[in-house]
Steps between C-alpha positions, in 0.01 A plus 500: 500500500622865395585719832284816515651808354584744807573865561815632602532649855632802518751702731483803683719807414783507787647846563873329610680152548450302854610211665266288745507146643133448352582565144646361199642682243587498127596696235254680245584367166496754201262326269103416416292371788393125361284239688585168336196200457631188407245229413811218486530580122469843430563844678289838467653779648298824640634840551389741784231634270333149388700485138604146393780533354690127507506557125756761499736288735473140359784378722335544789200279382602138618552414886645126412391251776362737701165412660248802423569799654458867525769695567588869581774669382695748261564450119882663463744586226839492666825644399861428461518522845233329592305725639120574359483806205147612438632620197593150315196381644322826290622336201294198516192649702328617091614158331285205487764226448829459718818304333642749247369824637634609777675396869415202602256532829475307848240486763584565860245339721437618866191342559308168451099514523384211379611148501417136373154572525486713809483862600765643734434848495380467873821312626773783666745672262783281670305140422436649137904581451624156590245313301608704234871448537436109471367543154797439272388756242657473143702789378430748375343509828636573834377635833575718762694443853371710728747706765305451863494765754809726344368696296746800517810227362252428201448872436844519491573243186180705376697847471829356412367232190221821401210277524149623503487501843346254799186360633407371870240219546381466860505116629245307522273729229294331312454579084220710431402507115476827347576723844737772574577347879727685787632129506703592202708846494743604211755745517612637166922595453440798326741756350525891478593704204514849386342667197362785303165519447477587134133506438147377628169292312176623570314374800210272509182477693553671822832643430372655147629819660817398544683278347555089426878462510809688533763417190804471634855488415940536531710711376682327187706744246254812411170361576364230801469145412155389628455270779120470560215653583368479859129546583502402877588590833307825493281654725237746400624773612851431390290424142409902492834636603696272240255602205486949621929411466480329145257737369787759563766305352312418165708506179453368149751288435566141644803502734573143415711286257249329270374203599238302335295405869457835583162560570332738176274733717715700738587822633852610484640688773897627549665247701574645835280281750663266652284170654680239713308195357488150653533216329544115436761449247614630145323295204701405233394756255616772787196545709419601851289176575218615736607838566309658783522884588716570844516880485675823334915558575685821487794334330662686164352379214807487348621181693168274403691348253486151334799394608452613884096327489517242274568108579823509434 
């Protein structure tokens, strides 16, 4: 019989690494969210939002003598190194075959949820963990090892390797399909960087008076090379103040190289702001991945340059 297709549970937003005796900890794997059902012949695998996408990663479709199962986990592209790039994995997320077009992929599994025929979602997170590590899954699968109580030393490997960052499970939780539980908490290793805000799209909806998203960019040669465009971290009334500044710094020329991405509706304004923007990591095209708004500097525009902000 086919195990039910499940939910992912999902984490809480953590403001800073901990350690505590009644936690396990892991790291957060820079890929796509994937719940693996395997009927004892053939895998489906569902992302976060309910797409099946098993097509797209045919390697990841056969479990060999595993009994049926559903498993939770990450679908990764890693790197020389190793370690998982969200950009390789990019370059098969839009293709609907695997061999021949692009890095090969793996699935990291941190949870089991269903088993020969039974449900364990109700069994504690430490009972789920070892009956998952005595399932000898076939590569290209492989599954965490959790670090217990310390979770400052895993932080630690976290900074140093740049992974996405961690996540704490409380013991003795049970798995709760399709919930964003305290039991879970991530905490994100995010990045700063420095840029010039080189233009802004028109708002939407309630922010139609403002504005949608700030261009941004580096210095590079005579013009700035652009690095995204970041459309949170606002408040309202930060909202007003940024858009009464750009309307006085409007001018009718881009400030930036060419670039073929750049959005087609903008408003140009001479770069002079400077926005400390968080972030998760460069993309391989040059990209502030997930860039979130931190605040205004008073540093000299002059010294926001590519090879100062960039990865490096």
């Amino acid at each position: 019989m086919k195990p039910p297709r499940l939910e992912p549970m999902l984490a809480t937003p953590w403001p800073s690494p901990f350690s505590n005796d009644e936690w396990l900890f892991e790291p957060k794997w820079d890929g796509i969210r994937g719940v693996v059902t395997w009927d004892g012949a053939s895998a489906t695998i569902h992302t976060r939002r309910g797409n099946e996408v098993s097509a797209r990663y045919p390697e990841l479709a056969r479990l060999g003598t595993l009994p049926p199962c559903v498993l939770d986990g990450e679908i990764v592209a890693l790197d020389e190194r190793g370690i998982p790039s969200f950009g390789q994995l990019q370059q098969r997320m839009n293709r609907l075959s695997g061999s021949g077009s692009g890095p090969p992929v793996s699935f990291i599994a941190f949870d089991l949820l269903h088993l020969a025929g039974h449900p364990i979602v109700s069994a504690p997170l430490e009972g789920r963990i070892a009956r998952l590590a005595s399932l000898e899954l076939p590569e290209p699968y492989g599954r965490v090892e959790p670090t217990e109580s310390d979770g400052l030393a895993l932080w630690e490997v976290v900074r140093e390797r740049d992974l996405e960052g961690m996540v704490a499970k409380r013991l003795g939780s049970v798995y709760r399909p399709g919930v964003r539980s305290p039991d879970w908490r991530k905490v994100h290793n995010t990045h700063t960087a420095r840029v010039l805000v080189g233009g802004f799209t028109a708002g939407e909806g309630g922010r139609v008076s403002t504005f949608g998203s700030l261009l941004v960019g580096v210095r590079d040669g005579d013009a700035l090379r652009w690095v995204g465009a970041v459309g949170t971290g606002f408040s309202d009334h930060v909202l007003v103040a940024i858009r009464a500044a750009l309307d006085e710094m409007r001018v009718d020329r881009s400030p930036f190289h060419p670039d073929a991405e750049l959005p087609s509706d903008v408003t140009w304004v001479e770069p002079r702001l400077i926005a400390a923007v968080g972030y998760r990591n460069w993309t391989v095209a040059h990209r502030l991945r997930h860039p979130v708004f931190k605040g205004f500097t008073d540093d000299d525009p002059a010294a926001i340059t590519w090879e100062a902000e960039g990865p490096g």
